[in-house]
C-alpha positions as CSV (number, residue, x, y, z in Angstrom):
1,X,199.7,39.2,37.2
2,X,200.1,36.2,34.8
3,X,203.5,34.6,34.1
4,X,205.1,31.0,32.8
5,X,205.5,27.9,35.1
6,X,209.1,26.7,34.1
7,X,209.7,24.3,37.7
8,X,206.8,21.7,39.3
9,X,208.2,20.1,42.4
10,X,205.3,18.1,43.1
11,X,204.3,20.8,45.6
12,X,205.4,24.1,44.6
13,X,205.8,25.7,41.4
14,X,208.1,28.3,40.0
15,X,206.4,31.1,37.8
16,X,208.6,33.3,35.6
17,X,206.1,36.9,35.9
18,X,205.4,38.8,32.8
19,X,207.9,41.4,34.5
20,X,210.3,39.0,35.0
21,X,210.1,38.4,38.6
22,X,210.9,34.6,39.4
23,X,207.9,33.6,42.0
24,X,207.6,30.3,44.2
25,X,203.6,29.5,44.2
26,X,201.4,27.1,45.5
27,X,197.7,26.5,44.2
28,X,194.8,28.3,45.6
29,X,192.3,25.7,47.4
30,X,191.5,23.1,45.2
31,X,192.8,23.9,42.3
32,X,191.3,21.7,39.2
33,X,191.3,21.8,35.6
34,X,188.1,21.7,33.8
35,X,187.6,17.9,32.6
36,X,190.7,16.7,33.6
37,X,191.3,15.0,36.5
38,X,194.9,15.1,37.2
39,X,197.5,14.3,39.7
40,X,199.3,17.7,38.9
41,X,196.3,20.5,37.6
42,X,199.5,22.9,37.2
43,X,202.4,21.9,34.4
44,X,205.5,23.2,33.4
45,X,204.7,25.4,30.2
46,X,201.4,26.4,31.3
47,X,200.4,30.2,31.3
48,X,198.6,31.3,34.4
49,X,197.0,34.2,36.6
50,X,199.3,34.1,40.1
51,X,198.4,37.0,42.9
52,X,201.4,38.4,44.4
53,X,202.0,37.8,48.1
54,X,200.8,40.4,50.3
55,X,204.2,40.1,53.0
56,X,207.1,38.5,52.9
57,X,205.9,35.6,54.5
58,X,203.5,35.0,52.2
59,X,204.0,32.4,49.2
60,X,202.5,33.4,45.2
61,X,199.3,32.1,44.8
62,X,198.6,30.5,41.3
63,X,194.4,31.4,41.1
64,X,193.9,30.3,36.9
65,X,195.4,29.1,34.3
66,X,194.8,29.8,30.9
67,X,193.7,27.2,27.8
68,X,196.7,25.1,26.7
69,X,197.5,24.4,22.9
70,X,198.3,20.7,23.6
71,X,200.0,18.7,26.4
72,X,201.7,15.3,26.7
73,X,199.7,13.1,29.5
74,X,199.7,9.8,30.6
75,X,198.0,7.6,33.7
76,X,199.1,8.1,37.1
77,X,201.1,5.5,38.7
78,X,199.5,6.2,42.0
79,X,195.7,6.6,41.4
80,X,194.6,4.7,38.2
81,X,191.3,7.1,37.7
82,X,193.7,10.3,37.4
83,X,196.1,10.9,34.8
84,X,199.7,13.2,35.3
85,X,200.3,15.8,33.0
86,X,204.1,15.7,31.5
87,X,204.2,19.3,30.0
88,X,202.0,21.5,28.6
89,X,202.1,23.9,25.5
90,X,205.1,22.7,23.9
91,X,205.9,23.1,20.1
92,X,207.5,19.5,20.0
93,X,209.1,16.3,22.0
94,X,212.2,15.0,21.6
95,X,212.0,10.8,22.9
96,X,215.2,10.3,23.4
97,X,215.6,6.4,23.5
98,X,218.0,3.6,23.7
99,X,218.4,0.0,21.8
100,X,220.5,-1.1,24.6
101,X,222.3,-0.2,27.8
102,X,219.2,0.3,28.7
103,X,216.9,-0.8,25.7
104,X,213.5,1.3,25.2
105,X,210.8,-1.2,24.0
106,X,209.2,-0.6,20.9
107,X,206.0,-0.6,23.3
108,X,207.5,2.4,25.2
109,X,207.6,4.4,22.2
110,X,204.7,3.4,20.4
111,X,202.5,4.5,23.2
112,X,204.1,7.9,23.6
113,X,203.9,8.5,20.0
114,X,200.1,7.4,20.0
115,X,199.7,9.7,23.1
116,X,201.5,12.6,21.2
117,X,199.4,12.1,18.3
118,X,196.8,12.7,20.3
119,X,197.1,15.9,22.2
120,X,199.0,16.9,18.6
121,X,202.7,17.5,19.5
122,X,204.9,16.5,16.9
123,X,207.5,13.8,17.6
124,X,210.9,13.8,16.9
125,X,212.7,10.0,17.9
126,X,216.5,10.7,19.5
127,X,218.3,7.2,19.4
128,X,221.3,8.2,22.1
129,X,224.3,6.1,23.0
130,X,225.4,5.5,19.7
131,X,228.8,5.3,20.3
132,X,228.1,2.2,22.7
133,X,226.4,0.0,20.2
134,X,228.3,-3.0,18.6
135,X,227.6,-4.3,15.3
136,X,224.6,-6.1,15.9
137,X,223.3,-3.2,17.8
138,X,224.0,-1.0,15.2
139,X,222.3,-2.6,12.7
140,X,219.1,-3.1,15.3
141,X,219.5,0.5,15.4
142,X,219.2,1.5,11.6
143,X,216.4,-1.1,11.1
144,X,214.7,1.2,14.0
145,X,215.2,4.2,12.4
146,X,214.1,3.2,8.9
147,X,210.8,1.8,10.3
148,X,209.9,5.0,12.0
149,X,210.7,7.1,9.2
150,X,208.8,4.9,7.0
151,X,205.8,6.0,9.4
152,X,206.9,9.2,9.0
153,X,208.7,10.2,12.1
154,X,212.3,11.8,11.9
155,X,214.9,10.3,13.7
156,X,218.3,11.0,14.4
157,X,221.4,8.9,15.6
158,X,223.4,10.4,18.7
159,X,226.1,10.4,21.0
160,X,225.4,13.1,24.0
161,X,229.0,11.7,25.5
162,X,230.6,12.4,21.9
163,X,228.5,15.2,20.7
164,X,227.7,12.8,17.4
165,X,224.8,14.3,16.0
166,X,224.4,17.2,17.7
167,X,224.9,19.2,14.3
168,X,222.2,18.0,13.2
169,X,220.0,17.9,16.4
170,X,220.8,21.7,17.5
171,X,218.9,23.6,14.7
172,X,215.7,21.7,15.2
173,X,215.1,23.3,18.5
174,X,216.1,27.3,17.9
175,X,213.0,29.6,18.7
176,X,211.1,26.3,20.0
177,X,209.7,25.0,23.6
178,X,210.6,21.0,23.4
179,X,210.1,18.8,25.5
180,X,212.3,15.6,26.2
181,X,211.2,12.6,27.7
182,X,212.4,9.0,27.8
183,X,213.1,6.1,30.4
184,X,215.1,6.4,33.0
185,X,218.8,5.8,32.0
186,X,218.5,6.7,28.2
187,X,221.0,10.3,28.8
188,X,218.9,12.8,28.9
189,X,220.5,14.8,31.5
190,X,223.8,13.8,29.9
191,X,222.3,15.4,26.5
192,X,220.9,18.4,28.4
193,X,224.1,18.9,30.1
194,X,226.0,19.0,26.4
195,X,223.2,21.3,24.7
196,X,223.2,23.9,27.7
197,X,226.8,24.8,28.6
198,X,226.8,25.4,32.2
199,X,223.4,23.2,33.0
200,X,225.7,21.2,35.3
201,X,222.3,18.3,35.2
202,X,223.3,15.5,38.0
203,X,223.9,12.3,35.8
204,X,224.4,8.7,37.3
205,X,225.7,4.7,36.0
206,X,222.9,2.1,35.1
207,X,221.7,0.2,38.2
208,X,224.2,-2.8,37.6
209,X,220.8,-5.1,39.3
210,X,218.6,-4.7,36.6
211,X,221.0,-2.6,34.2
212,X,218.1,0.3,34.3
213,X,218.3,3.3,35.1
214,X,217.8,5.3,38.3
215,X,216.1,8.6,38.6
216,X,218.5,11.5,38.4
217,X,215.7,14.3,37.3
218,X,213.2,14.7,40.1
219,X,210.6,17.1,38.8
220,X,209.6,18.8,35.9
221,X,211.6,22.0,34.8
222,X,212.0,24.8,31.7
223,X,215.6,25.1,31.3
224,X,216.4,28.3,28.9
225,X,218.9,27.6,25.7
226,X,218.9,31.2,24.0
227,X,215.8,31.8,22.3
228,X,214.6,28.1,22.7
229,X,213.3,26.9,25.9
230,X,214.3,22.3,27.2
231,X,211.6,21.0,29.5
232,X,213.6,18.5,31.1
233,X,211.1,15.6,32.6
234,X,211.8,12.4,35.3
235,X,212.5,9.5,32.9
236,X,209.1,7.3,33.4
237,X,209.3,3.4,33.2
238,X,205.5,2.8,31.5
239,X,203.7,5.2,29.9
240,X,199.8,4.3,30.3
241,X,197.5,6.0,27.2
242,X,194.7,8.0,29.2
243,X,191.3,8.7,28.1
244,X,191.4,7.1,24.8
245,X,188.3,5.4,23.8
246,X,189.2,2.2,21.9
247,X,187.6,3.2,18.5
248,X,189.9,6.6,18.7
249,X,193.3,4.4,19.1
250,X,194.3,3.1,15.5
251,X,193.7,7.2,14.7
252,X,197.1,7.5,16.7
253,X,198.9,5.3,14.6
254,X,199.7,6.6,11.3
255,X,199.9,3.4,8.7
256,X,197.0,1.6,10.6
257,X,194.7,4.6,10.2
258,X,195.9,4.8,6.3
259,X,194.9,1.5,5.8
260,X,191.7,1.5,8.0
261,X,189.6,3.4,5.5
262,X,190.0,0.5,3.0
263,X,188.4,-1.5,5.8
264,X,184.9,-3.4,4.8
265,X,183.3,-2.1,7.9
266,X,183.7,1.8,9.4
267,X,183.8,0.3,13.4
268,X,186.2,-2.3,12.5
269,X,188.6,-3.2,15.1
270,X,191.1,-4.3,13.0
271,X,191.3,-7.4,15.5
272,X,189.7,-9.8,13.8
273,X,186.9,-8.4,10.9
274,X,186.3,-9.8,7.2
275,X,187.8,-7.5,4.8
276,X,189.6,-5.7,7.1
277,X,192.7,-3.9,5.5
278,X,195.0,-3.4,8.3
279,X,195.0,-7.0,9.3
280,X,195.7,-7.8,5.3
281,X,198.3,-5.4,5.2
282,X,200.0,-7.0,8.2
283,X,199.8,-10.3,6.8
284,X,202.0,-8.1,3.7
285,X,204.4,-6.7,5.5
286,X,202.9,-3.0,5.0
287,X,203.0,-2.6,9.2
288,X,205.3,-3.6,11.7
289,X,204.2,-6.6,13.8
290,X,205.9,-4.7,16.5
291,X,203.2,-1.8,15.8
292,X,200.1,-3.7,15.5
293,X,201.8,-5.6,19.5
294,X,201.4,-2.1,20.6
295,X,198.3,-1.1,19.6
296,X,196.8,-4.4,20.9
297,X,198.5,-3.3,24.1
298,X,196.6,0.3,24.2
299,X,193.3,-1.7,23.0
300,X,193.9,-3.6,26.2
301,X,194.6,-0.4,28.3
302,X,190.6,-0.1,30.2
303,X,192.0,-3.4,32.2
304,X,192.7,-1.6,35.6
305,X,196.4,-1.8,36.5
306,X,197.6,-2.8,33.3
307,X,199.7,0.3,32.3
308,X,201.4,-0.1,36.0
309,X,204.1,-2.8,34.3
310,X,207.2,-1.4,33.1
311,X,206.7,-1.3,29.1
């Protein structure tokens, strides 16, 4: 029997059957994927073979998993050799971030865009909380959006209290399986609760400490919207790149790798080479200096530990 997983608890999984049926499984023995070493082998999205149980004591048995189209991924905040698989076979992510109350660091979204380049899943950047911001904010805000659209991400302005936006943000997800991700504190259970009537997410303040936020989403789960399909994530603090070789990352950023094939040499680091055209068009103005932080950062990434810090 094969089916969907739409819930991972950690320990259990929930498979939606071919037929229907709605099937708590563990995984047979131990259960790896094929080159990936990973502190969940199972994710929400994935397709996979389950065997029925045989009595009703008995739990479903998840025994293989088919070949995933893409999957967001980052390092492990427990073991620093494994990585922990977001979601898998999604058609795109929405990042739903903040520029205050909590503020998302350019860093934060840099390296989950870099990631999502990676494992191909488009990007579309939600700034939430919009009807927070004061005039300064506000303006922070729009010089945000028009730097990532000038990269060539969309972007769109919200309010999941308000519903601001939300006429615009609807029709991007009808007939698709997106995932939304962010740190903790940035709405998405608020947002989730306003796109699916009847969701009923738990939602909670900032911690007033460290004005953060705290945890509300546990584990990974598939909630259904009509013919669309939310994968609703934990929000993550730091998001670590895994298994990116350093010659592969300024591929993941979309100005640097325009400009890198002006570059005098082909393994130029864009660091600190003669003729090198991404540092020149830093020097112009052509890419962020918050960008080219960020991808120092991911260059930095094979130091053990260092993707443990909250970015």
């Amino acid at each position: 029997m094969k089916g969907l997983v739409i819930k991972n608890t950690g320990s259990w999984y929930t498979v939606r059957t071919d037929d229907g049926q709605l099937l708590d499984c563990r995984i047979k023995g131990n259960f790896r994927i094929k080159g990936i070493r990973s502190t969940n082998p199972v994710a929400v999205g994935d397709r996979v073979e389950v065997r029925m149980p045989q009595a009703d004591t008995e739990d479903g048995l998840i025994t293989g998993i088919e070949d995933r189209k893409n999957y967001i991924i980052r390092k492990s905040i427990n073991l620093s050799k494994q990585s922990h698989i977001i979601a898998a076979n999604v058609d795109q992510a929405l990042l739903i971030v903040t520029v205050a109350n909590p503020e998302t660091s350019t860093t934060f979204i840099d390296r989950f865009l870099a990631s999502a380049e990676a494992y191909r899943v488009p990007v579309i950047l939600v700034f939430n909380k919009t009807d927070l911001l004061d005039d300064d904010q506000r303006h922070y805000q729009q010089m945000m959006v028009q730097l990532y659209e000038t990269i060539g991400y969309q972007c769109l302005q919200v309010s999941a209290a308000t519903g601001q936006g939300f006429d615009q943000l609807n029709p991007l997800l009808e007939g698709k399986i997106t995932l939304l991700s962010g740190n903790s504190g940035v709405g998405k259970s608020t947002l989730i609760n306003r796109l699916v009537p009847g969701a009923n997410l738990r939602t909670a303040d900032l911690s007033d400490a460290h004005n953060m936020g705290m945890h509300t989403t546990t584990f990974s789960e598939m909630i259904s919207l009509g013919t669309s399909y939310l994968i609703d994530t934990p929000g993550i603090k730091g998001f670590g790149s895994f298994d990116m070789e350093p010659e592969e990352i300024s591929g993941y950023f979309k100005e640097i790798f325009r400009f890198s094939k002006d570059c005098r040499f082909n393994n130029c680091t864009h660091t600190h080479e003669p003729g090198c055209a991404v540092l020149q068009a830093l020097e112009n103005h052509y890419i962020a200096q918050s960008r080219y932080q960020s991808y120092l950062s991911m260059l930095q990434d094979k130091d053990e530990g260092k993707y443990r810090a909250a970015y």
